[in-house]
C-alpha positions as a printed NumPy array, in Angstrom:
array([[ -1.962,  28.203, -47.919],
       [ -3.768,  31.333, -46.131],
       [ -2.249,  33.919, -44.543],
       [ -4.197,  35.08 , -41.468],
       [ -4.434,  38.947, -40.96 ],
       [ -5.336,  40.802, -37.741],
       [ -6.863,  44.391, -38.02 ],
       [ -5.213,  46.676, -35.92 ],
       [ -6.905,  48.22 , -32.967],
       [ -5.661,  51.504, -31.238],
       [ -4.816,  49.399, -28.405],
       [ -2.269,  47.542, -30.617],
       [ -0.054,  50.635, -31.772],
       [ -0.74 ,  53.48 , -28.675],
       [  2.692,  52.963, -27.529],
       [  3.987,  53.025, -30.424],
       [  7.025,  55.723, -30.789],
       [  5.579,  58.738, -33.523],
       [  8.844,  59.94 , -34.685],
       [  7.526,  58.909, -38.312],
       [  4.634,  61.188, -38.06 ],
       [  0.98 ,  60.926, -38.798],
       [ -0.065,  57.51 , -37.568],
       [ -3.737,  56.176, -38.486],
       [ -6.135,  53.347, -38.101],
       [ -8.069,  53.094, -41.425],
       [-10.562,  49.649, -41.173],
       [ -7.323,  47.939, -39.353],
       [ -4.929,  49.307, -41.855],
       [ -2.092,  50.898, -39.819],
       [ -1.579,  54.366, -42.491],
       [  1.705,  56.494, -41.825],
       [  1.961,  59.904, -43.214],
       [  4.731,  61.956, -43.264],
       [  5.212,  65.228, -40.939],
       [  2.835,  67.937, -42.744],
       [  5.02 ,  70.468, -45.155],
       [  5.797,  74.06 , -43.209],
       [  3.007,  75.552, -45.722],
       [  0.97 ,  73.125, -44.431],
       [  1.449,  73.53 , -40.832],
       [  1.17 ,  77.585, -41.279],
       [ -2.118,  77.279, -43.156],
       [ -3.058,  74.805, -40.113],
       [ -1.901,  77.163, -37.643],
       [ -3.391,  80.566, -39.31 ],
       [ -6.634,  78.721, -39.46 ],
       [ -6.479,  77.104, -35.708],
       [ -6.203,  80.387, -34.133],
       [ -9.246,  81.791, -35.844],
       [-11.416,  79.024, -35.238],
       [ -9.776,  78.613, -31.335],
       [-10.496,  82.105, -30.821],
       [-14.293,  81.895, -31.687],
       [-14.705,  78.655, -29.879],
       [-12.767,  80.46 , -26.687],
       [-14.357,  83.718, -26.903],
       [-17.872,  82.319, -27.155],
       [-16.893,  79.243, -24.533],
       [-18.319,  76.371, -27.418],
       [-16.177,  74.047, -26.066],
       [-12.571,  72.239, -27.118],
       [-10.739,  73.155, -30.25 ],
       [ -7.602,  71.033, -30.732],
       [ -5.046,  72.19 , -33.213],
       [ -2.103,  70.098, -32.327],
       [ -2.661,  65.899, -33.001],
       [ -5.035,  64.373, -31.084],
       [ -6.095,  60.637, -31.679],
       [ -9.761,  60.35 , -32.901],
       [-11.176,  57.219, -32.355],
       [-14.417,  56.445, -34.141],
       [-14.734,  52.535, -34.113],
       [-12.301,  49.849, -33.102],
       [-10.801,  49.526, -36.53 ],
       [-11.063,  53.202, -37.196],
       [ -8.398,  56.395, -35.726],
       [ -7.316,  59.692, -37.506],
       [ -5.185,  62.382, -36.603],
       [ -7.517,  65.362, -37.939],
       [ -5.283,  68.586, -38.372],
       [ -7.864,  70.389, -36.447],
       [-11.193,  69.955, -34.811],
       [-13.708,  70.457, -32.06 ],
       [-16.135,  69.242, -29.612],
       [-19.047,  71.524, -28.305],
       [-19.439,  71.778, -24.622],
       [-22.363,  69.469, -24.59 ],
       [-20.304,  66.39 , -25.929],
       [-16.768,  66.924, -23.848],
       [-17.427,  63.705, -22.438],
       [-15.87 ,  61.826, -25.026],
       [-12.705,  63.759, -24.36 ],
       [-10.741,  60.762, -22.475],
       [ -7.532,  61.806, -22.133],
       [ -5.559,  61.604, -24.389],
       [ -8.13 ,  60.686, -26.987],
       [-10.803,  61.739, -28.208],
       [-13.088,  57.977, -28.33 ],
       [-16.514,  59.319, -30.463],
       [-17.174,  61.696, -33.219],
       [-15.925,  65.501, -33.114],
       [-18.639,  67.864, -34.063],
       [-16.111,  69.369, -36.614],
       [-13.224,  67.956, -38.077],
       [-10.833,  70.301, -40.545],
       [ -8.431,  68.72 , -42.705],
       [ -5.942,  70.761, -44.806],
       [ -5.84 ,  68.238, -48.1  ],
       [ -2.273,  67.307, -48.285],
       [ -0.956,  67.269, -52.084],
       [  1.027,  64.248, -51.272],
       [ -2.443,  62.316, -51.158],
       [ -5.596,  64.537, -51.462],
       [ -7.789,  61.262, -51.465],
       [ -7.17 ,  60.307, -48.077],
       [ -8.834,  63.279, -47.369],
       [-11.198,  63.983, -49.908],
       [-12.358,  60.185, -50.118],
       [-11.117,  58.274, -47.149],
       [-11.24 ,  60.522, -44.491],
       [-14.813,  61.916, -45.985],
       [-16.122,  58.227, -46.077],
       [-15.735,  57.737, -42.514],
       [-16.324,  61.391, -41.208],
       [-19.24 ,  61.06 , -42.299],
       [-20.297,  56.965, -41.49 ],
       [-19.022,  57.813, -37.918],
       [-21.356,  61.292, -37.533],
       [-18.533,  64.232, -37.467],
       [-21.716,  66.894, -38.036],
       [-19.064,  69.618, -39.711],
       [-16.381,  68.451, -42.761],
       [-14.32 ,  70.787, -43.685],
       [-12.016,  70.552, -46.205],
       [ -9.425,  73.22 , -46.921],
       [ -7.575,  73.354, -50.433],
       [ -4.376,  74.606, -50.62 ],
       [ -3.981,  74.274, -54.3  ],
       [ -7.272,  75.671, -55.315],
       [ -7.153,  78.358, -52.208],
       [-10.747,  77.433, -51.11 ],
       [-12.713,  75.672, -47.966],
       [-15.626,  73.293, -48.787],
       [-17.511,  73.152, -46.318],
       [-20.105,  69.624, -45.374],
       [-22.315,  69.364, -42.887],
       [-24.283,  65.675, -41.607],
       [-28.013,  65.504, -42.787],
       [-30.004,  62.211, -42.724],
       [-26.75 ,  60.606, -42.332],
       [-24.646,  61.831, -45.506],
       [-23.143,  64.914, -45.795],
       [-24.249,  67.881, -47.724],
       [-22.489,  70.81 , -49.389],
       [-22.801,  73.568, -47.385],
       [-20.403,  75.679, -49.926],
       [-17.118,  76.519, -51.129],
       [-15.785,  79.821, -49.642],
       [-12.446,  81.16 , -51.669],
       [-11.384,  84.712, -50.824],
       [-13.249,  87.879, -49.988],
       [-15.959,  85.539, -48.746],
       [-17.347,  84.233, -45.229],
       [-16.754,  80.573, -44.842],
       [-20.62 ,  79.25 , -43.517],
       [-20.679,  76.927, -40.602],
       [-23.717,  75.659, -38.973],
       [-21.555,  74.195, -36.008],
       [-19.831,  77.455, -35.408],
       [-22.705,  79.977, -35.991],
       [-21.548,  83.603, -36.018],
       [-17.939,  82.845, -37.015],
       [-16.804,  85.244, -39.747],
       [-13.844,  84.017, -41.545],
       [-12.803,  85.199, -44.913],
       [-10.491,  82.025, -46.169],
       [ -8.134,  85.1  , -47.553],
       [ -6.853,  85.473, -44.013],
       [ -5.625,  81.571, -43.749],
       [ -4.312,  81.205, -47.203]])
């Protein structure tokens, strides 16, 4: 006897009550995280402002730092902790969601399961075209930073402390990761 299993859409949980927390789409898997730990959300929030700042000052664009439903593919929707779309893309901004790829997505790697981010997440980031990974390390108080070449994304460098996070999205942002962590 087979079992038939649909893959979830967005369509198929967007009502859905999030009192649970995190709620993602990963290939038609329905993934629930719990609500991010307070060191977590300060890290998120410390970092958010920085970035939202730049973006603002220099009118880039959108920076979201509270959820916001990415939706790369039918099968496919994250939750990033932060990210951004450049002025030139804000028409995939359709309210609420944001239906295409950011040009950056940052994820603060949650201890409870650092591959989701540092494998999962990653995998599609970069199959979908997010130009700008970064990944921020809470345990090992740095920020790798990938950007999209040829398709596959490329190490643009780890930045701990006392040095200047490099971005190619945000050119001109100077953020020393000691400020966040």
């Amino acid at each position: 006897m087979s079992v038939a299993v649909k893959k979830l859409t967005w369509a198929d949980i967007q009502d859905r009550p999030e009192y649970h927390g995190r709620t993602e789409i990963v290939d038609g898997e329905l993934v629930m995280s719990p609500v991010p730990s307070d060191k977590h959300q300060r890290l998120s929030t410390r970092l958010g402002a920085r970035v939202y700042t730049f973006v603002e000052d220099h009118d880039l664009g959108d920076f979201f730092s509270n959820p916001v439903h990415v939706i790369l593919a039918e099968h496919v929707e994250y939750e990033p902790d932060l990210c951004f779309v450049s002025k030139d893309r804000l028409h995939i901004i359709q309210s609420p969601n944001i239906v295409g790829p950011p040009d950056l997505i940052i994820e603060v790697i949650s201890e409870s399961n650092r591959s989701h981010d540092t494998v999962v997440k990653f995998r599609d980031y970069e199959k979908y075209g997010v130009r700008e990974y970064w990944l921020v390390d809470q345990r090992e108080k740095h920020i790798r930073v990938y950007c999209l070449q040829n398709g596959e994304y490329a190490l643009l460098g780890v930045f701990g402390p006392g040095e200047r996070v490099v971005t190619r999205v945000l050119e001109g942002l100077e953020l020393d990761p000691a400020l966040v962590f």
